[in-house]
N, C-alpha and C positions, 0 to 999 in steps of 0.2 A: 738637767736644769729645766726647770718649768718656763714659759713664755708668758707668763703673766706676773707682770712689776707691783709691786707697792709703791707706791709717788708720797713722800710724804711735806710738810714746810710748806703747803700750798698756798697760797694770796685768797683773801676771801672771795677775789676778784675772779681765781680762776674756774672755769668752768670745761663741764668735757669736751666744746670745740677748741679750747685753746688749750686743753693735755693733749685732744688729738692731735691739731697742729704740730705741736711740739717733737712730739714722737713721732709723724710721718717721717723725719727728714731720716730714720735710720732702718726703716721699711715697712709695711704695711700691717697698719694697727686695724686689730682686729673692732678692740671696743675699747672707749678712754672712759672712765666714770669716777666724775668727785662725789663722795661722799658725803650725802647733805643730813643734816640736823634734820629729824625727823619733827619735831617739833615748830621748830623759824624758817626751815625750811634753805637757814644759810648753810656752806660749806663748812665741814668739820675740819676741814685743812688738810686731807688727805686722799687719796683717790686710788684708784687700780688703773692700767694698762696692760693692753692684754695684744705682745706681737703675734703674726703669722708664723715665727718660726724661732725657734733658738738661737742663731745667731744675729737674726734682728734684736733680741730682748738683750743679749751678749751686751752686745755695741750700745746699746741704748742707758745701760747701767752702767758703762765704761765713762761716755759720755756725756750725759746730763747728773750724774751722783756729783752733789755739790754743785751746779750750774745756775744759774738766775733765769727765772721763770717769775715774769708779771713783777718784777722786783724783791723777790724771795729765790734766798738758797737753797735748793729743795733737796732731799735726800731720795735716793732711786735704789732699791736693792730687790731682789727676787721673792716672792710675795709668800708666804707661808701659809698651810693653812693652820686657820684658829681649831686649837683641841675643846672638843665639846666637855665641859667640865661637868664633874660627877654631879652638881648640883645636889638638890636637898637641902636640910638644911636640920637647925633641932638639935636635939641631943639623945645621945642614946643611953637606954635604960639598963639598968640590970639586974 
């Protein structure tokens, strides 16, 4: 199991001192980061946290998946990584 969460359902409100918050209370976060709209600059609604160890991140999915956060339910599950897609594009000739 990897030690870095996906946080998803986030409050536009929320931001990476109140993900950190959140997730200290199950051990030592390394880094909390909401995901902001590159453009507005607001919160996509989603973020990363990243614990010090595996069974902090354990507890931390046990415990906050489905919990209220800033007054949203948020979903917490272990963070995958994105597959870099073949990209291109076109069509091919014959």
């Amino acid at each position: 199991m990897s030690n870095k969460l996906f946080v998803g359902g986030l409050s536009w409100n929320t931001d990476d001192q109140g993900l950190n918050n959140a997730f200290s209370a199950f051990g030592k976060v390394v880094e909390a980061k909401v995901i902001l709209d590159r453009d507005t600059g607001r919160s996509r609604g989603f973020g990363f946290v990243t614990m010090e160890d595996t069974v902090s991140a354990k507890t931390a999915i046990e415990q906050m998946n489905g919990a209220s956060l800033d007054g949203r339910s948020i979903r917490v599950n272990e963070a995958t990584e994105r597959s870099r897609g073949g990209g291109g594009g076109g069509y091919g000739r014959r």
